[in-house]
C-alpha positions as CSV (number, residue, x, y, z in Angstrom):
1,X,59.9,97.2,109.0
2,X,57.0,96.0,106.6
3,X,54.3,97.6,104.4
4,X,51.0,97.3,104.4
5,X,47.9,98.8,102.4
6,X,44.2,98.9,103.5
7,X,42.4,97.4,101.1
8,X,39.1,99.9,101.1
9,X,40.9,102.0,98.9
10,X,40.3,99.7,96.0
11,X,36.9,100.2,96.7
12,X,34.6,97.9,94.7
13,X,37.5,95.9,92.7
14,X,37.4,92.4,93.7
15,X,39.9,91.3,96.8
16,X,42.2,89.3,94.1
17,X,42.5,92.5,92.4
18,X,43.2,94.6,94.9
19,X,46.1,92.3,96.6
20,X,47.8,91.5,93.1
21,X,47.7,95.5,92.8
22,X,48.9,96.0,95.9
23,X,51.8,93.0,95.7
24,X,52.8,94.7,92.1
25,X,53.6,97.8,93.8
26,X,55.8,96.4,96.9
27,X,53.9,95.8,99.6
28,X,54.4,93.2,101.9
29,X,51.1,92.5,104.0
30,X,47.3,94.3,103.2
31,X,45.1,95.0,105.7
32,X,41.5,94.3,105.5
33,X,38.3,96.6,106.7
34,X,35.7,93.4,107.1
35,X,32.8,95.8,105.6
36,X,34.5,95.2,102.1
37,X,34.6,91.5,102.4
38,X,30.5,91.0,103.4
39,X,27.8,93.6,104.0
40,X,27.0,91.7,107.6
41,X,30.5,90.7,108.5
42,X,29.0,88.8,111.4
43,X,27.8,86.6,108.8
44,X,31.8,85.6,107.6
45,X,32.2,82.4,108.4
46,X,35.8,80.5,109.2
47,X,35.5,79.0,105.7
48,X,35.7,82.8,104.1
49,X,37.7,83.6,106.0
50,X,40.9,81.0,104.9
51,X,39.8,82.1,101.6
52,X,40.6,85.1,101.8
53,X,43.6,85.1,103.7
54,X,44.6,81.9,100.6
55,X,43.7,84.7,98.3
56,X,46.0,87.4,99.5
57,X,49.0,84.4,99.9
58,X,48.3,83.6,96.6
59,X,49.3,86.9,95.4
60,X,52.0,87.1,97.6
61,X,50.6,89.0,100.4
62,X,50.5,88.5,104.1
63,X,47.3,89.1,105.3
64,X,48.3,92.0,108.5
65,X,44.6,91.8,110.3
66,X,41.8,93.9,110.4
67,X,40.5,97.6,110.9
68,X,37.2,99.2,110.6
69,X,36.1,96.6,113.1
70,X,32.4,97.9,113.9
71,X,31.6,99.6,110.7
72,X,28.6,98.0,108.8
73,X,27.3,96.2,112.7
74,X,24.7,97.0,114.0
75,X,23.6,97.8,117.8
76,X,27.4,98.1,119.2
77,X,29.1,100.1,121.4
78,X,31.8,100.1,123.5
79,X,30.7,102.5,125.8
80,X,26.6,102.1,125.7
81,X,25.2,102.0,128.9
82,X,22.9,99.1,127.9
83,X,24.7,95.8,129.0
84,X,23.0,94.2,126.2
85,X,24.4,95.9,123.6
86,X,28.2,95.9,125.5
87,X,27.7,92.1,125.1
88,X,27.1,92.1,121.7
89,X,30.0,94.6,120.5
90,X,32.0,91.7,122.6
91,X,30.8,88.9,120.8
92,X,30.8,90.7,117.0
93,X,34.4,91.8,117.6
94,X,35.4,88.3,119.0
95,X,33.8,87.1,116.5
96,X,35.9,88.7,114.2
97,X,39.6,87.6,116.2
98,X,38.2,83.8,115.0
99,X,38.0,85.1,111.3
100,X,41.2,87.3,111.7
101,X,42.8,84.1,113.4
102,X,41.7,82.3,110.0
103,X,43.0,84.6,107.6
104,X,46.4,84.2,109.5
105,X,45.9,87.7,110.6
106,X,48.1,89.0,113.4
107,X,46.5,92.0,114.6
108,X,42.8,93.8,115.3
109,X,42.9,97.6,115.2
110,X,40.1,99.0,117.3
111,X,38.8,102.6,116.0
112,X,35.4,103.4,115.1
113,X,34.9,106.6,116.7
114,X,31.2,106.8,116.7
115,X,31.1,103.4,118.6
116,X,33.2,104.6,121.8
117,X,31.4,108.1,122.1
118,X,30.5,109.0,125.8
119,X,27.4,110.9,125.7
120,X,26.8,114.1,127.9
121,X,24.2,111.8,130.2
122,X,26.4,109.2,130.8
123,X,28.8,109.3,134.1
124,X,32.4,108.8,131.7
125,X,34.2,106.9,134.5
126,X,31.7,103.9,134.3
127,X,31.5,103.9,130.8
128,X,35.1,103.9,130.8
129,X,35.1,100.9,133.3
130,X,32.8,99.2,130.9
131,X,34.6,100.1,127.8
132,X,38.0,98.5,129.6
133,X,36.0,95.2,130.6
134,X,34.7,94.4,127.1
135,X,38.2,95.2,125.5
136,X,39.3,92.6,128.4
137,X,37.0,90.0,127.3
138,X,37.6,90.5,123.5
139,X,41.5,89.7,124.3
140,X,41.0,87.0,126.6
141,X,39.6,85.1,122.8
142,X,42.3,87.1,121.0
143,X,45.2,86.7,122.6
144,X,45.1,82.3,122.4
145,X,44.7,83.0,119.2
146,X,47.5,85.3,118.4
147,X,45.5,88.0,117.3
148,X,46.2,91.3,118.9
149,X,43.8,94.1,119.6
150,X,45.2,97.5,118.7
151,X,43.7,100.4,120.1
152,X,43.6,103.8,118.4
153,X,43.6,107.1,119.8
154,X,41.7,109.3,117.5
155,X,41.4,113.1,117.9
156,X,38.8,115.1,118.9
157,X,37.5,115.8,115.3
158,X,36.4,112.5,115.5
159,X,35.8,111.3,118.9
160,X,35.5,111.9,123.0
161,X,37.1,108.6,124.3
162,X,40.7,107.6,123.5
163,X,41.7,110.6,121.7
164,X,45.4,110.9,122.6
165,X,48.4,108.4,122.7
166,X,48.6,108.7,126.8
167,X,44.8,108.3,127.1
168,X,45.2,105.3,125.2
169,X,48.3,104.1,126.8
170,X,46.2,104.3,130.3
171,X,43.5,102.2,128.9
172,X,45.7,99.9,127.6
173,X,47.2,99.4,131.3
174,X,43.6,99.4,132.5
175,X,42.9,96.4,130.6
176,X,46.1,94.2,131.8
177,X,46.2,91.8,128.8
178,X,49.3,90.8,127.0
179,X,46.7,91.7,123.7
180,X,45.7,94.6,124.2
181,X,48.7,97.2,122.5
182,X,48.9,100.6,120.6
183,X,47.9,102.1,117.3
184,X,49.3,105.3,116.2
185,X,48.3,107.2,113.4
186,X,49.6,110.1,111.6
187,X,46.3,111.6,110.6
188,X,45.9,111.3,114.3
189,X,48.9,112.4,116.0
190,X,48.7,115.5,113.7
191,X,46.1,116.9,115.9
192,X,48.2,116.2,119.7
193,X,50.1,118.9,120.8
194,X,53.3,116.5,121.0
195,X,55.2,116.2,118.3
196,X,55.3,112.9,116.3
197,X,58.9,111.7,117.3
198,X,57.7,112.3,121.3
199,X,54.7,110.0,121.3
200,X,56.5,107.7,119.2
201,X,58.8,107.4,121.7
202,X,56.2,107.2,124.6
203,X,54.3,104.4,122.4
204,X,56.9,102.7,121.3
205,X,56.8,99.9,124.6
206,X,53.2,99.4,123.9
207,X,52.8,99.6,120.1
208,X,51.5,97.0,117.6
209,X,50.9,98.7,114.1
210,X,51.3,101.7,112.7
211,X,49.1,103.6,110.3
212,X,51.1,106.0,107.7
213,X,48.9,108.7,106.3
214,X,48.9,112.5,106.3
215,X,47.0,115.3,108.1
216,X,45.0,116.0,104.9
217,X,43.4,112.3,105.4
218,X,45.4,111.3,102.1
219,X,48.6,109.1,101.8
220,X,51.6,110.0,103.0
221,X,53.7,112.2,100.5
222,X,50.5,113.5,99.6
223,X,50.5,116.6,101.6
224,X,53.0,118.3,104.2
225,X,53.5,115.9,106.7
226,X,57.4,115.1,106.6
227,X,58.0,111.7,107.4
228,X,61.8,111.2,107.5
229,X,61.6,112.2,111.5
230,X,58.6,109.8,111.8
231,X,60.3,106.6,110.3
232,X,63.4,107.6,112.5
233,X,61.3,108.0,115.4
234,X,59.9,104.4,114.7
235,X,63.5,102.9,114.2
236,X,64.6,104.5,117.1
237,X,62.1,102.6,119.6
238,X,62.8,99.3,117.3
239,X,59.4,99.2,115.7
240,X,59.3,96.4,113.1
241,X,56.4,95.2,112.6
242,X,53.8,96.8,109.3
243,X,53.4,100.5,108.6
244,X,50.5,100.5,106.9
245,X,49.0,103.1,104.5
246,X,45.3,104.4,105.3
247,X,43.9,106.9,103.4
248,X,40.1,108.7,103.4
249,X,40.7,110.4,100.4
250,X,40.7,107.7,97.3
251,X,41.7,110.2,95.0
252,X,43.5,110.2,92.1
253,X,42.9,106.2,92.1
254,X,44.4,103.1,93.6
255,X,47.1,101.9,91.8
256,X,48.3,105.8,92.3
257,X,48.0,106.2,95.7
258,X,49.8,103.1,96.8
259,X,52.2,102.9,94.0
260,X,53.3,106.5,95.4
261,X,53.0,106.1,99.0
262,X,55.2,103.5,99.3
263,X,58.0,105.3,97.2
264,X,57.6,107.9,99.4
265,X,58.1,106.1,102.7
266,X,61.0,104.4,101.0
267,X,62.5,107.4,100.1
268,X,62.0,108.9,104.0
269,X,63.7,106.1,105.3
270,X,66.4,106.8,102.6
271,X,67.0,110.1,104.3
272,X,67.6,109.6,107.9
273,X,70.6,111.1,108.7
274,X,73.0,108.6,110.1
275,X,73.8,108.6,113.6
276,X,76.8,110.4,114.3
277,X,80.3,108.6,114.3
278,X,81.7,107.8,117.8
279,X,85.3,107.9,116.3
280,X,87.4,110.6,117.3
């Protein structure tokens, strides 16, 4: 298992700064929100893109892909009726594989809750069909690429499409593409009536990344979530790829947060209990 930070909780230090931060304090990989890197991040070319991704190597990083994927666009929607604007969410987030591809980014996590909403006037089960087909079309540039798209279920606080792990897990057979997996997210999963360790266990076949934050939006050993059942859960189905802290709460600062949310994941891995002895 590897550790990952998002990097919009550095906020407006520079990208260098941010990933020598973040390398001082352990992590592995960071993970980049493309609104931090350009106001238009349509406008990023494949040229920025290596640099960045030279940038975060440099400091000893890997560079673990992208989230945040539609904020800062304009006119997209993964559900919008308007076949126009479908086409354009498709080519913005394909668009954004080729830079993740160029930062030597693995993985695409697919959120933005206010982009997938299903208004009241729309008939859901075409806008799901429509959601499914632009997804599909997005991974057919991903997936040659290596880039996978993750998407996350996000609770109803936030959205009315994808908003629990088996929702998700439906779409994600609905699309039928080797790139198109699973996020799961604390913050998230704090709001399903499951417990963490069960949709862990039902995600696990189909899951990609892994965001680590608590229920109070901050990082995790910031508030009551206990995550020692949570990193067993995610041993148990063989999960190795990043955990990666996300937090919406930059509060007391950086350096702080991560320095602390990594010790505390450490220290939760530290206490699973071992499995019992088959000895006699």
């Amino acid at each position: 298992m590897k550790f990952s930070i998002c990097n919009e909780v550095y906020e407006d230090r520079p990208f260098a700064a941010a990933c020598e931060d973040a390398a001082s304090c352990g992590y592995d990989g960071i993970e980049i929100a493309p609104f931090t890197l350009a106001e238009s991040p349509h406008a990023i070319t494949e040229r920025d893109a290596k640099r960045v991704g030279e940038t975060a190597r440099r400091a000893g990083l890997e560079v673990v892909g992208l989230h945040w994927l539609l904020a800062g666009a304009r006119d997209v929607s993964l559900t919008s009726d308007d076949a126009d604007v479908r086409r354009h969410t498709q080519e913005y987030v394909s668009h954004l594989a080729r830079m993740c591809a160029a930062m030597e980014g693995k993985v695409m996590v697919w959120g933005s809750p206010r982009q997938r909403w299903i208004e009241p006037e729309q008939r859901r089960e075409r806008a799901e069909s429509d959601a499914v087909e632009v997804v599909r079309g997005v991974c057919e540039v991903a997936g040659p690429l290596g880039v996978t798209i993750a998407m996350e279920p996000l609770s109803v606080d936030e959205a009315n499409f994808l908003t629990t792990a088996s929702e998700a897990i439906a779409f994600i057979k609905r699309v039928d593409h080797p790139a198109c997996r699973l996020l799961l997210d604390v913050k998230a999963m704090s709001r399903e009536q499951a417990g963490y360790a069960d949709i862990i266990r039902r995600g696990g076949p189909y899951l990609a990344h892994f965001h680590a934050n608590d229920a109070n939006r901050r990082g995790p050993g910031f508030g009551d979530v206990d995550f020692v059942p949570i990193m067993a859960a995610l041993q148990k189905v063989g999960y190795e790829d990043y955990v990666s802290v996300e937090v919406f709460d930059y509060s007391p600062d950086a350096h702080t947060i991560a320095e602390a949310s990594l010790r505390y994941l450490h220290e939760a891995i530290d206490a699973i209990p071992a499995p019992p002895s088959n000895s006699p």
